[in-house]
C-alpha positions, 0 to 999 in steps of 0.5 A: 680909118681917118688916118689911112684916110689923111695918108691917102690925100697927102700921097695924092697931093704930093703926087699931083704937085709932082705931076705939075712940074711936067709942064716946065720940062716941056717948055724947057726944051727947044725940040719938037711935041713928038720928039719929046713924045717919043723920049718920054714915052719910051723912057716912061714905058722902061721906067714902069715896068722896072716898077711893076718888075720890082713889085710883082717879079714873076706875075708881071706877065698875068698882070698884063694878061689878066686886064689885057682889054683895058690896058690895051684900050685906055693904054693909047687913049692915054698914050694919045691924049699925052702926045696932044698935052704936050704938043699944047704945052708947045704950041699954047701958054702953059695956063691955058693947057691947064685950065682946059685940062680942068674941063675933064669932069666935064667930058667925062659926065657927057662920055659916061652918059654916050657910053653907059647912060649914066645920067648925070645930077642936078649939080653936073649941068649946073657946073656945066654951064660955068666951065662952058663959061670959063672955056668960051672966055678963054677961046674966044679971045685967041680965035685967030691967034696963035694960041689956038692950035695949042687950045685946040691940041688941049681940048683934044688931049682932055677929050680922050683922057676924059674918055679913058677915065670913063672906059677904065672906070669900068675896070677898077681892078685893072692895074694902073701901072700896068696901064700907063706903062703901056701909055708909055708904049703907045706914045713911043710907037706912034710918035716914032711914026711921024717924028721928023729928028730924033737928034737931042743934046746932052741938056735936052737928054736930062730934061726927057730922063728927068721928065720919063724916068722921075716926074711921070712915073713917080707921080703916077705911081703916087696918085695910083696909090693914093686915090684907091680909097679917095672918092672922085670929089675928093680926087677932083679938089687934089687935081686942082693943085696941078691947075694952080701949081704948072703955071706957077712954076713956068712964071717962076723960071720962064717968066710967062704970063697968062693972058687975063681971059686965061685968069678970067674963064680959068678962075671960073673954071676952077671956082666951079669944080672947087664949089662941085667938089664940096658940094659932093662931099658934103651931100656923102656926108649928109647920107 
């Protein structure tokens, strides 16, 4: 059990830590939020059901069938909520999406609450108070800036997110696959409404391969594997390498530096959730 156990938070990590390098290939691009949206959403969608195809052959029809609800449903909140990722990563620094994006455990208790009234513990408004914190100090030294659409773009994408995750935390035996492949779809067909130029050079083509063929798909097929046995407090410590580790690799090749009221409110950020994430797990081991 404890290696099947260990094996679950390695996959997960190597997931993550995967899932972080997607904030450098859309910076490495010089084309527009929805023309890299509509690439790699079309590429994610071809990618996953070549998965699933290779998995589940003949039953790739039931699988969409049987959880039609929930695909279609967190399939466009996620689909959306990628759109506002990366048109943040394009209009904001790097660290300041990901700090924000840190705040989904945050929004999920307030939607889990306006959805299904589940009310949360002590612990959940006490970290509350800090990530409002943290996300204060972070904003408020850009209001005026040019930085803040790109903050605003962030805190609409970990808004919807966090509202999918409520909603699929309903359907648990929805395939997750299956779901962010129809993402994938989703992204397609709404960014291919308002997207001004599909026109890409062969440099820019291998960045949105690399980024809707590999790093997405693999990384998501990674995660999904891994947290089906881990707990959400464990789940949440894991999140934070992809907080951490974006905007190290954006420092590393483009040399971008955060501003120090990033440092500030996202280090406040990310001291609450380590502290929550271990106060759970120690309070199911006390049980």
């Amino acid at each position: 059990m404890e290696n099947s156990h260990f094996k679950a938070i390695i996959i997960t990590s190597l997931g993550v830590l995967l899932m972080s390098f997607e904030s450098l290939l859309i910076k490495l691009t010089s084309i527009q939020a929805l023309t890299f949206s509509f690439y790699v959403g079309l590429f994610m969608f071809l990618s996953i059901n070549i998965i699933l195809f290779s998995t589940k052959q003949k039953k790739i029809v039931s699988v969409y069938k049987e959880s039609l609800k929930p695909i279609i449903i967190c399939g466009i909140l996620f689909g959306i909520s990628n759109i506002f990722f990366i048109s943040a990563i394009k209009n904001t620094s790097v660290a300041n999406t990901v700090m924000i994006f840190a705040s989904a455990p945050l929004f999920s208790s307030l939607y889990a609450y306006l959805l299904y009234k589940e009310k949360s513990k002590k612990n959940i408004y006490i970290a509350s108070f800090f990530i409002f914190l943290g996300l204060f100090i972070i904003f408020s030294s850009q209001i005026g800036g040019g930085d803040l659409i790109g903050n605003l773009f962030a805190l609409a994408c970990v808004n919807l997110f966090a509202l999918s995750f409520v909603i699929l935390s309903k359907y648990k035996k929805a395939n997750r696959l299956a779901i962010t492949a129809f993402a994938g779809f989703s992204i397609t067909i709404i960014s291919f409404a308002f997207v001004d130029s599909f026109i890409i050079d062969n440099r820019t083509l291998m960045i949105l391969l690399l980024a809707g063929v590999l790093v997405s798909p693999i990384s998501r097929l990674l995660m999904g594997i891994g947290t089906k046995s881990l707990p959400a407090s464990e789940v949440s410590i894991l999140l934070i390498i992809e907080t951490l580790m974006a905007p190290v690799w954006v420092w590393i090749v483009l040399k971008e530096v955060p501003l120090s009221s990033t440092f500030l409110g996202g280090s406040i950020i990310l001291v609450t959730l380590l502290l929550n994430s271990i106060y759970l797990i120690k309070s199911k081991k006390a049980v």
